[in-house]
C-alpha positions as CSV (number, residue, x, y, z in Angstrom):
1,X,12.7,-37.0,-13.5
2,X,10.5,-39.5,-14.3
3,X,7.1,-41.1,-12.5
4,X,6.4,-44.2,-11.7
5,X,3.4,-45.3,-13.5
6,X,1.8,-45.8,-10.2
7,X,2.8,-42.1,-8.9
8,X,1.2,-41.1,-12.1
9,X,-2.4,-43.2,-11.4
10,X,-1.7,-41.9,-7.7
11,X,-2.0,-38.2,-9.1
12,X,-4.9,-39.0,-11.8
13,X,-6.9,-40.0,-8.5
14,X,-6.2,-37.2,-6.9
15,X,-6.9,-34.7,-9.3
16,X,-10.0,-36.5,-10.2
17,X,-11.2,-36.6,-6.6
18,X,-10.4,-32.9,-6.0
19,X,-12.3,-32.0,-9.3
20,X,-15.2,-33.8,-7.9
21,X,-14.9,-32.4,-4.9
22,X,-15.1,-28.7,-6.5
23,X,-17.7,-29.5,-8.8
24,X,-19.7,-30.9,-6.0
25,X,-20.2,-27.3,-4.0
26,X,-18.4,-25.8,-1.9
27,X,-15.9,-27.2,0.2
28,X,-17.4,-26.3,3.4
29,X,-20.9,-26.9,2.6
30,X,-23.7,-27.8,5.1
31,X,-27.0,-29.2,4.0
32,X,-30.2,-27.5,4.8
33,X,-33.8,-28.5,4.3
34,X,-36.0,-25.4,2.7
35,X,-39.2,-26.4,4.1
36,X,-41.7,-24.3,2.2
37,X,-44.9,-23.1,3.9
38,X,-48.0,-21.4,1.6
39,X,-51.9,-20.4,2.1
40,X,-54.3,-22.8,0.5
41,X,-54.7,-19.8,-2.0
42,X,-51.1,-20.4,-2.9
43,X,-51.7,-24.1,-3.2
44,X,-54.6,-23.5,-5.4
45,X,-52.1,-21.8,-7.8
46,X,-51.2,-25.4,-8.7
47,X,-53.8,-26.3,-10.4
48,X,-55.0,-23.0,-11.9
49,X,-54.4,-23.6,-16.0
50,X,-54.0,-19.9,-16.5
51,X,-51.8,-16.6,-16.2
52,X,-52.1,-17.0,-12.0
53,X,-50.6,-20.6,-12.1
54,X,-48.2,-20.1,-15.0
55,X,-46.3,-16.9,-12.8
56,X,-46.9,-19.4,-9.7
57,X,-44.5,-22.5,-11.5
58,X,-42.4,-19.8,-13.5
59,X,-41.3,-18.7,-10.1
60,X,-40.2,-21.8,-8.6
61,X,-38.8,-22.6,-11.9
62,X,-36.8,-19.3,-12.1
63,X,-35.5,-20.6,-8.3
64,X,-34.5,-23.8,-9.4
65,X,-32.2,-22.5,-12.1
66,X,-30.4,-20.2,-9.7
67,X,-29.8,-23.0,-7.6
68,X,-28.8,-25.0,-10.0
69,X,-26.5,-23.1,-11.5
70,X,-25.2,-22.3,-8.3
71,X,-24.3,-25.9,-7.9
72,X,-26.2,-25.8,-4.2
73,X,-29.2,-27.9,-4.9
74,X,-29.5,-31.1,-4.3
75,X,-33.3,-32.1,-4.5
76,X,-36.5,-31.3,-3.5
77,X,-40.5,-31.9,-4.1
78,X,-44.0,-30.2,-4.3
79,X,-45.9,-31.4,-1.6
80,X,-50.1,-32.0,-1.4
81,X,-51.7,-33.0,1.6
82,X,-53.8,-36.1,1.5
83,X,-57.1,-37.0,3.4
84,X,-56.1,-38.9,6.5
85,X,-52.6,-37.5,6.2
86,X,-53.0,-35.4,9.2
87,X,-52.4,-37.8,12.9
88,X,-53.3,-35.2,15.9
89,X,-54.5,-31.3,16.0
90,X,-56.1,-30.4,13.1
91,X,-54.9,-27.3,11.2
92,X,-57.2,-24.2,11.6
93,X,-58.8,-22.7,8.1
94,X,-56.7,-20.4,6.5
95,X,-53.3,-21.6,8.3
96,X,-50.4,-22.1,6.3
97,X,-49.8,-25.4,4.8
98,X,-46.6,-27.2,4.3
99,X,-45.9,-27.1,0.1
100,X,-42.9,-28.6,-0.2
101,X,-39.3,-28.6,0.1
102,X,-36.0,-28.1,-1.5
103,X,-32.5,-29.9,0.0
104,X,-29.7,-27.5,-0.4
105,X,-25.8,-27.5,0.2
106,X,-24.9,-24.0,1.1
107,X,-21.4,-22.7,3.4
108,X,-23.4,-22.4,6.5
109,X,-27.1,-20.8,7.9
110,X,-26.4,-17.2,6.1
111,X,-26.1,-18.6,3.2
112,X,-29.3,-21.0,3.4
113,X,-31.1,-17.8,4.7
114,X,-30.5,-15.9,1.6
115,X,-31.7,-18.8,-0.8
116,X,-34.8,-18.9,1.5
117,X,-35.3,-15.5,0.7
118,X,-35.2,-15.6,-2.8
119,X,-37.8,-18.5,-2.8
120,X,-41.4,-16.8,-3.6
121,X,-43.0,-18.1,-0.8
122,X,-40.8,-16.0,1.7
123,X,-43.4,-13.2,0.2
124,X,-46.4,-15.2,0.4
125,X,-45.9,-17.3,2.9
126,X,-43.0,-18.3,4.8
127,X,-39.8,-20.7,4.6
128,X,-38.4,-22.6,7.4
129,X,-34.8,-23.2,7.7
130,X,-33.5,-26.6,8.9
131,X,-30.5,-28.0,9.2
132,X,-30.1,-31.7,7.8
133,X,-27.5,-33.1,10.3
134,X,-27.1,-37.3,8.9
135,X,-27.8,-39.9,11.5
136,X,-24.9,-42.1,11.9
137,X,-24.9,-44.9,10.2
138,X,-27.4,-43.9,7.9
């Protein structure tokens, strides 16, 4: 038996889509906002040019690669608050100040839990799960 040349285009696209579709994550996926919390100590970290700041970036760095590679990450920033960036009830000293945030595709809440976790602010701060439901239309 022989195919069409358009049964055999017909296939090409498929297999091409599906193969996307795996490479992509997984089938199922959800995506979740990481939104990650830290002390203004931690924040400090940024900026510090020695050993302190170097473990501080290596650890985000070392999280990023494991997402990566895990095919579940699909963005994310370091965050800095600017003066006048704050519209209502100021912060108290010493509260925990939002750092930044990391967009992931994961199979469901579990799984976005346990990549929280592994971030290194879940031991020095905290990590806020949320999920990133699209807006229609948008």
């Amino acid at each position: 038996m022989r195919l069409r040349s358009d049964e055999v285009m017909a296939m090409r696209t498929t297999l091409l889509a599906l193969a996307l579709a795996l490479a992509s994550g997984p089938a199922t996926a959800e995506q979740f906002v990481l939104l990650v919390h830290e002390s203004p100590e931690q924040l400090a970290l940024r900026s510090d040019a020695g050993a302190a700041g170097a473990a501080y970036w290596d650890a985000y760095a070392q999280w990023g690669k494991e997402a990566g590679a895990a095919g579940i990450l699909r963005g994310g920033a370091p965050m800095v608050p600017v003066p006048a960036g704050l519209v209502g009830t100021a912060e108290a000293p010493g509260a925990l100040v939002l750092g930044g945030f990391f967009v992931i595709d994961v199979a469901d809440v579990s799984a976005a839990t346990d990549w929280a976790a592994k971030l290194p602010a879940a031991e020095t701060g905290a990590v806020e799960i949320r999920s990133a439901n699209s807006l229609p239309g948008m």
